[in-house]
C-alpha positions in Angstrom: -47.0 48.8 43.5 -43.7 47.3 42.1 -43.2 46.0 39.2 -40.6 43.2 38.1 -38.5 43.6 34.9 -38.1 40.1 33.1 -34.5 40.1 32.0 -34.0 36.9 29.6 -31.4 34.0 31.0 -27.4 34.4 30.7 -26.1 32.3 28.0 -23.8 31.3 30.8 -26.0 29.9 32.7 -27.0 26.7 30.2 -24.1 27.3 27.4 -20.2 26.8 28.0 -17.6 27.5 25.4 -15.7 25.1 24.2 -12.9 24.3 26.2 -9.3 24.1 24.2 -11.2 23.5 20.9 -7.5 24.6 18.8 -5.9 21.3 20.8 -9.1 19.2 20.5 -11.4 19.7 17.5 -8.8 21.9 15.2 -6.2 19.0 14.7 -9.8 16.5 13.9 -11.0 19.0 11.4 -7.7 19.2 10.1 -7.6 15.6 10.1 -11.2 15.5 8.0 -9.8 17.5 5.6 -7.2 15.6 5.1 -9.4 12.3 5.0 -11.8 14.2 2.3 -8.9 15.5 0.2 -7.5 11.6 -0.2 -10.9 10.3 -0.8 -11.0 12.5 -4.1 -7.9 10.6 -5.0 -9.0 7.5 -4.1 -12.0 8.2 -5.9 -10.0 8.9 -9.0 -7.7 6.0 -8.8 -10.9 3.3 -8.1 -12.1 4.5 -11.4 -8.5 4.0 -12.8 -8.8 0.8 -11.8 -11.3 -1.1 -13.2 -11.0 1.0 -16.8 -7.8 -0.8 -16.8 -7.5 -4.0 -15.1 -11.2 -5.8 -16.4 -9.3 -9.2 -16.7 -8.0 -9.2 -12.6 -9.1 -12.1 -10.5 -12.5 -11.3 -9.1 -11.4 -11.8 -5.3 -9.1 -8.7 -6.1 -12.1 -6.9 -7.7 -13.8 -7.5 -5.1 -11.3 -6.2 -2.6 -11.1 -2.8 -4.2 -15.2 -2.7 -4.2 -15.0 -3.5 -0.5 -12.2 -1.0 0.0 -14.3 1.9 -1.5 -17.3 0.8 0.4 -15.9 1.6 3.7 -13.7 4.3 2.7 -17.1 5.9 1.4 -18.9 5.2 4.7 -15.9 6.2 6.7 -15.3 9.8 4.7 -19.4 10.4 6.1 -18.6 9.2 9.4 -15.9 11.7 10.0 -17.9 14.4 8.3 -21.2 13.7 10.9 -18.6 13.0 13.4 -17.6 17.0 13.1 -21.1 18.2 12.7 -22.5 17.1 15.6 -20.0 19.5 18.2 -19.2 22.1 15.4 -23.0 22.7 14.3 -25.7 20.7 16.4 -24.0 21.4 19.6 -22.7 24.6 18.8 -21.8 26.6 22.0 -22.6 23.9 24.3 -20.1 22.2 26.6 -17.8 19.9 25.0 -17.1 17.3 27.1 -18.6 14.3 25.8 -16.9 12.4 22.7 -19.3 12.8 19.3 -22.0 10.3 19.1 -19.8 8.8 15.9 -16.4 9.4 16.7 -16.6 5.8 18.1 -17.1 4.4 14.2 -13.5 5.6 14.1 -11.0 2.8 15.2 -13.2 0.2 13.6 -13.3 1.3 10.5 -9.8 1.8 10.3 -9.0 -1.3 11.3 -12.0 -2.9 8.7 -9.3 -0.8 6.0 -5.8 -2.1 7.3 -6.0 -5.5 8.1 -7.4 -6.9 4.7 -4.7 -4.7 3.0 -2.4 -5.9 5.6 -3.2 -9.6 4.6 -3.2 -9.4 0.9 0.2 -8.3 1.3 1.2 -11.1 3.3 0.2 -12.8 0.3 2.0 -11.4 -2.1 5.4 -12.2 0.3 4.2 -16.1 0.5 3.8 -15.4 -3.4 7.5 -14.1 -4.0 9.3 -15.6 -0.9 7.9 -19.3 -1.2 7.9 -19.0 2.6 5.4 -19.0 5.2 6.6 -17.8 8.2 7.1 -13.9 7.3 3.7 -13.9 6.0 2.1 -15.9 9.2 4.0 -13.1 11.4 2.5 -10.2 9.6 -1.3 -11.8 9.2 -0.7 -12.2 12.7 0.1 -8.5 13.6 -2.7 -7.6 11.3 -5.3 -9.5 13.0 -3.7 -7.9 16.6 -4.0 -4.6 15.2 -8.1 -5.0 14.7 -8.2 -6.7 17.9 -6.7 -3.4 19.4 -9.2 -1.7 16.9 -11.9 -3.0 18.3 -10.9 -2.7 21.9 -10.4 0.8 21.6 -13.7 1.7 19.6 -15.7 -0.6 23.2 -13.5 1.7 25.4 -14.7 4.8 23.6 -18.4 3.6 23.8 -17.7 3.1 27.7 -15.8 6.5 28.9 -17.9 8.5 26.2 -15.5 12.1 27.9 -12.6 13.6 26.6 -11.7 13.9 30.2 -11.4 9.6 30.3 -9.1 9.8 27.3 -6.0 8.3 29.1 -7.6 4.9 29.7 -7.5 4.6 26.0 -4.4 4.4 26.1 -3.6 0.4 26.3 -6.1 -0.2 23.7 -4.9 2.3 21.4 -1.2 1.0 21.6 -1.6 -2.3 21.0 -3.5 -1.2 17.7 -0.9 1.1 16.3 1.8 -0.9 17.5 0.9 -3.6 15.6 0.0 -2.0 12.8 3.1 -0.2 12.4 5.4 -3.4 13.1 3.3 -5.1 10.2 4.0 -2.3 8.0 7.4 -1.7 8.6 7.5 -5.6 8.3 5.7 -5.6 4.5 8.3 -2.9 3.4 11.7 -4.4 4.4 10.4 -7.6 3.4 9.0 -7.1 -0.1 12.3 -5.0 -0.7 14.8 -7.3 -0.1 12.8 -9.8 -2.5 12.4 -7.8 -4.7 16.4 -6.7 -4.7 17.0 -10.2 -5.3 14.7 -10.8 -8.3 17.1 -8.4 -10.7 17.8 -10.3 -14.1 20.6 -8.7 -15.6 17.8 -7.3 -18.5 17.8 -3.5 -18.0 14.3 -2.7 -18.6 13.3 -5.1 -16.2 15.9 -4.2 -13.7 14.5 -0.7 -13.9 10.9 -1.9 -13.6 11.8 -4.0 -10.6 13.7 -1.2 -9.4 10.6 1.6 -9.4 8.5 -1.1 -7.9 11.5 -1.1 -4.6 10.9 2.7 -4.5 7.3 2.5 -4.8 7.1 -0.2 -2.1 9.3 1.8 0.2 7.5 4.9 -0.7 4.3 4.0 0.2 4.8 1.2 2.8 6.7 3.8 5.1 4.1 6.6 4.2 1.5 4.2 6.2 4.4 3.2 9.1 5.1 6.6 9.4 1.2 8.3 9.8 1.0 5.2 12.3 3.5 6.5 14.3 2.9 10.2 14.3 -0.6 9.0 15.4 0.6 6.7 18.2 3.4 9.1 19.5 1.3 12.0 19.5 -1.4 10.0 21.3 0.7 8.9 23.9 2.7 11.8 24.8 -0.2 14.9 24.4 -2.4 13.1 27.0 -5.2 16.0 27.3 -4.7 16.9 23.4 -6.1 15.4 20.3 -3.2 16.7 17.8 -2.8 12.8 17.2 -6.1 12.7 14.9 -4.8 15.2 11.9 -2.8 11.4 11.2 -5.4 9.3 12.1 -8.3 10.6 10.2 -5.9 10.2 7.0 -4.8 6.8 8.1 -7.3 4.6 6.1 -6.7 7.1 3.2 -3.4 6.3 3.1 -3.8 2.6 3.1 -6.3 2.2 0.4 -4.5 4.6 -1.5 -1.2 2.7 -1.0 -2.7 -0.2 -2.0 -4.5 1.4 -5.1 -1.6 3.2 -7.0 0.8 -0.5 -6.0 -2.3 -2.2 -8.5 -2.6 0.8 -10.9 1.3 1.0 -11.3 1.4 -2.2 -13.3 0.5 -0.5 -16.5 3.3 1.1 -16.8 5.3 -1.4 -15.6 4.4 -3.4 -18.4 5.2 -1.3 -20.7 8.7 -0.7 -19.2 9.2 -4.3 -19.5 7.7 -5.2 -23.1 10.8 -3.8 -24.9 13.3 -5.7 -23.2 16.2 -7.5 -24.7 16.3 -11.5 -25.2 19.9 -12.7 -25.0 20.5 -16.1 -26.4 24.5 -17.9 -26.1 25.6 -20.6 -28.0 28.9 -22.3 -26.9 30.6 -24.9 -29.4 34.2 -25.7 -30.0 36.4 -23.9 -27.4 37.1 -20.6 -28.8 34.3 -20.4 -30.7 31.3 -18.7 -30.2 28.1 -16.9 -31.6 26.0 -15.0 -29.6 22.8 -13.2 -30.9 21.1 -10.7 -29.0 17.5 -8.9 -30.5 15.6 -6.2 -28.8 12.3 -6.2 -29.0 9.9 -2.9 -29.4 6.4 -2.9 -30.0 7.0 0.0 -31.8 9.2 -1.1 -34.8 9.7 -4.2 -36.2 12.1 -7.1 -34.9 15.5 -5.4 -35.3 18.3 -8.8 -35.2 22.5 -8.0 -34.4 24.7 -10.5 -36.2 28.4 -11.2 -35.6 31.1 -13.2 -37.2 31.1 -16.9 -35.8 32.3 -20.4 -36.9 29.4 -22.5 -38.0 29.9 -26.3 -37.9 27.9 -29.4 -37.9 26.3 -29.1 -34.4 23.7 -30.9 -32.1 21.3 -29.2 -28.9 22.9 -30.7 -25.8 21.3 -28.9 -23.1 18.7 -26.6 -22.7 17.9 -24.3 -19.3 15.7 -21.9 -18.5 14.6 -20.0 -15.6 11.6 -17.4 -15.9 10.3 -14.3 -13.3 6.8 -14.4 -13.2 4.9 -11.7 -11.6 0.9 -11.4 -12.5 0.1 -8.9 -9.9 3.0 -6.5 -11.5 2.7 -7.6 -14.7 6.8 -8.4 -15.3 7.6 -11.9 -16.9 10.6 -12.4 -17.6 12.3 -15.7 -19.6 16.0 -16.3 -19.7 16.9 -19.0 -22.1 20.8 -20.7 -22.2 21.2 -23.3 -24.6 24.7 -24.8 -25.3 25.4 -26.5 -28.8 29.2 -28.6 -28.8 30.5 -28.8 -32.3 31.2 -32.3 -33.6 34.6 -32.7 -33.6 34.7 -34.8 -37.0 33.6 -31.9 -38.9 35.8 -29.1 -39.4 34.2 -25.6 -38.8 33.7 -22.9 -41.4 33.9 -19.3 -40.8 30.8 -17.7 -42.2 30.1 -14.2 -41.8 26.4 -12.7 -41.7 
């Protein structure tokens, strides 16, 4: 009589390790990480926000609410997007893309392209032109095109084996999106170069807001090209997603600290100085110049000038006006000719 010893299944047989998880779901957890650590901030400056800004239109308001929305519901698609392989599927074969790593591009794009747009804006606000700002609302709506492309191609290969024919999809979305950016940057820059006063504190206002603009502009062109680059050119390797699983992050976030910066802008610009030149006879002047601080009272510097009988013969004045920074800025010239019948007095104050 023989008897048969039941020996229980090799995990082999049904179970596969994961193949290459370092190159293909290290650089996404890294990349979730990242995404989680800029939501806290996010988080942090939303609140900012509306503590401070109550009295902003509501269509930016609004904005920001929709902005946190999806930035909310993408930080829980990436974290279900890693639980699935890492915890559900735990020691199976990973061939298959997660079940919500299609969400991905969409949501992205959902992020970008309104922030892209409201900047457009604010170049047709300080330009006065149209065509810079058609160009990048253009690229913008390209970019979610290629957004959406990409997230139907994902549905339709569904294996990390397919990834290459992603590729046409997935370049005309960060190409776009990069060109728009890199667009927004150089653009608002050079505007904002020329909008210098002469009035220090708001030259050094309008100067923080250049750096700021190029500081977070090329933070967005840049994690747009790492992801595109490394996309492209590591075809079997997902390195590409440690930048874009941040990407959205860095857009909102961008866009965040650019509204929550004009508090301080403000302030640089309450104290500065209003310069006021009066011409009358040739060789005679008086020119008064006050500071203003909010601090100490109104503090007047006086000068010896001639004073004669005089009349207002022209007034002009130019002002800077920008709400969404919160810099207004007036420059008043007046000239006053002396009547030549009178003869002029020195008086000194």
């Amino acid at each position: 009589m023989s008897t048969t010893v039941a020996t229980a299944p090799s995990p082999s047989a049904t179970f596969f390790p994961p193949p290459n998880v370092q190159l293909s779901y290290g650089p996404m957890l890294i990349g979730v990480f990242v995404n989680m650590i800029l939501y806290g901030i996010l988080l942090s400056q939303t609140f900012s926000y509306y503590r401070l800004y109550k009295s902003d239109a509501l269509w930016i308001k609004c904005l920001v609410l929709y902005l946190f929305i999806v930035e909310t519901a993408n930080t829980g698609i990436d974290m279900v997007m890693m639980y699935q392989p890492l915890i559900l599927e735990y020691g199976h074969k990973l061939d298959a893309f997660p079940v919500m790593f299609a969400a991905e591009p969409i949501t992205i794009v959902a992020i970008s392209m309104p922030i892209q747009l409201f900047f457009a804006w604010r170049i047709f606000r300080l330009t006065k032109q149209s065509i810079i700002a058609i160009v990048i609302s253009i690229l913008s709506l390209v970019s979610f095109a290629g957004g959406l492309w990409t997230t139907i191609k994902i549905i339709i290969i569904k294996s990390f084996s397919r990834k290459p024919e992603l590729h046409w999809s997935a370049l005309v979305w960060f190409l776009a999106a990069t060109v728009a950016d890199v667009l927004i940057t150089v653009t608002l820059v050079i505007n904002l170069s020329k909008r210098k006063t002469g009035f220090s504190a708001t030259d050094d206002a309008i100067s923080k807001i250049i750096r700021m603009t190029v500081q977070t502009g090329m933070l967005t062109a840049l994690f747009a090209i790492g992801d595109v680059v490394f996309f492209m050119s590591e075809v079997f390797s997902f390195v590409n997603f440690i930048w874009d699983l941040a990407l959205t992050k860095i857009y909102a976030n961008c866009l965040m600290s650019t509204l929550n910066a004009r508090a301080s802008l403000k302030e640089m610009t309450s104290g500065h100085s209003n310069q006021r030149h009066f011409s009358s006879t040739p060789g005679s002047s008086r020119r008064l110049n006050t500071t203003t601080d909010p601090m100490s009272p109104l503090r007047v510097q006086s000068h010896m000038f001639e004073l004669g009988n005089v009349s207002y013969e022209k007034s002009s004045r130019s002002q800077y006006d920008d709400p969404e920074y919160g810099i207004t800025v007036t420059r008043v010239v007046e000239t006053i000719p002396d009547q030549e019948s009178r003869k002029p007095q020195a008086v000194a104050l």
